[in-house]
N, C-alpha and C positions, 0 to 999 in steps of 0.2 A: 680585155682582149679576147676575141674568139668566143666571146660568151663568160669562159671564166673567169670568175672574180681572183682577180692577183696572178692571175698569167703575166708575166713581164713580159715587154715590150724587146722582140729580138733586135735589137739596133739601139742606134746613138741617141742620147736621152736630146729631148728638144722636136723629134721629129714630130711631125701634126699632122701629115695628113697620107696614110695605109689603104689599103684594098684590105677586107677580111673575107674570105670565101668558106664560108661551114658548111658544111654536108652531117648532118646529124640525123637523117632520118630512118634507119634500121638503129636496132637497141642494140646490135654488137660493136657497131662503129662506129666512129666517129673523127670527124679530121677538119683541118684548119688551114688555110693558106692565105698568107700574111705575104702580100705578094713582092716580088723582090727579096723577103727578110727571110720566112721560111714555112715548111711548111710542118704540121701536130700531124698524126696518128696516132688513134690509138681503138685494138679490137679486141675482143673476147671471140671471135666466130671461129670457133674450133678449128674449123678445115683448114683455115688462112694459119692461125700457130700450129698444126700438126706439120704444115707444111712448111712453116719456116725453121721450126726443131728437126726440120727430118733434113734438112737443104745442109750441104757439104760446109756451109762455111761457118754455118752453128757452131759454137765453141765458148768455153770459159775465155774469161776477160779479169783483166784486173779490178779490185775492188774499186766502186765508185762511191764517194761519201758512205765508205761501211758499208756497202751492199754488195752480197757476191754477183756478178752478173751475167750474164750467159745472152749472145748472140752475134751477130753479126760482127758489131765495133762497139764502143761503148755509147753507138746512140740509136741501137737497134736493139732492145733486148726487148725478151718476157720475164715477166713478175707472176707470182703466185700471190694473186689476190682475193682474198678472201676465197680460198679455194680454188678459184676459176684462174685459169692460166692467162695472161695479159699481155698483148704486144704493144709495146710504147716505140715510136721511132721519130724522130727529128731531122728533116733535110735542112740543108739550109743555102740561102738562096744567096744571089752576089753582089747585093744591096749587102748584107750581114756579113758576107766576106770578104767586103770591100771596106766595111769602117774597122776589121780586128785589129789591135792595137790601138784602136781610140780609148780615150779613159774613160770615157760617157757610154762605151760598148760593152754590152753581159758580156762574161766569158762564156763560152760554149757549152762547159761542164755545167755550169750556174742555169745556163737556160733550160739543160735537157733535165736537172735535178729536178728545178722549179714543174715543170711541166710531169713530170710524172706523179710528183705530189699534188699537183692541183688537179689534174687528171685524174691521177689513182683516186682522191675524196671525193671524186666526183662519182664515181663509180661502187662510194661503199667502203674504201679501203682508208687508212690510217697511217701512220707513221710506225706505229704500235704495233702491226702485224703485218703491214706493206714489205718484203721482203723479194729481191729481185733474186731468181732461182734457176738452175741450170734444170732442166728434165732429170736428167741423172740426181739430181740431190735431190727432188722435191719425193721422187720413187721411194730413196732411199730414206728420205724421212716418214713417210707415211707407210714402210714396213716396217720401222721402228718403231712405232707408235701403236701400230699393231701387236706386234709381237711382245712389245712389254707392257700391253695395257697402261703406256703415259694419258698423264691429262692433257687435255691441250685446254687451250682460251677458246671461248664461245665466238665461232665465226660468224659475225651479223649478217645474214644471207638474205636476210629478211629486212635490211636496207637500201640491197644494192638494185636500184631503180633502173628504168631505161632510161639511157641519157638524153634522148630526144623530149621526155615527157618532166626531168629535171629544169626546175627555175633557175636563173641565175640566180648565187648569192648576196 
């Protein structure tokens, strides 16, 4: 779906026949629309997450599968990924708001999980140090780290490709 391998399908399992629209062509962005179902974002381009960290309605959110997360609602956030700050968001369209409550239908949480994990790896990132991070914690973790000389785990920086130039899996 979209390119990536193990993107679930936003909608009622059986359906065959999708519109998929990619726009992958700058290496900070990249996005997806799965028409009627819904549509992936997801950027690195600084200006666009200064911008949305700096926007009023930025805020902690309750934890989502064990991740703190920080942004809009829980299908707008940024990730500190592999160093580089991450906007992952999820709309979704009225094809997918029309089948909720089917038992063939993701739940919502399940899609936008799914999608950040398969996104994030796409991008370099893991499960292992993919951590969804408010501004305020991430400051605050990286003057602790300073000031007591912690180790940290080796950030593969040196994986994280442009995703236009990424094969599929």
């Amino acid at each position: 779906m979209c390119g990536l391998a193990i993107l679930e399908f936003p909608g009622p399992e059986g359906q065959t026949k999708v519109r998929e629209m990619v726009q992958d062509r700058t290496s900070s962005t990249w996005s997806c629309e799965v028409t009627g179902h819904a549509t992936y974002a997801v950027t690195q381009e600084p200006h666009i997450v200064a911008g949305i960290r700096s926007s009023p309605g930025y805020k902690e959110h309750p934890r989502v599968a064990g991740h703190q997360v920080s942004g809009f609602d829980t299908r707008h956030v940024v990730a500190d990924c592999a160093g580089t700050p991450t906007y992952f968001s999820i709309e979704l369209g009225q094809d997918y708001t029309s089948a909720i409550g089917e038992s063939s239908a993701p739940r919502t949480k399940d899609l936008f999980e799914n999608f950040v994990d398969v996104a994030g790896k796409r991008l370099g990132c893991n499960a292992h140090w993919l951590r969804l991070v408010g501004n305020s914690e991430m400051k605050a973790r990286q003057g602790m780290a300073r000031s007591q000389k912690m180790e940290r785990e080796p950030q593969p920086k040196d994986i994280i490709h442009s995703m236009s130039t990424m094969q599929e899996e």
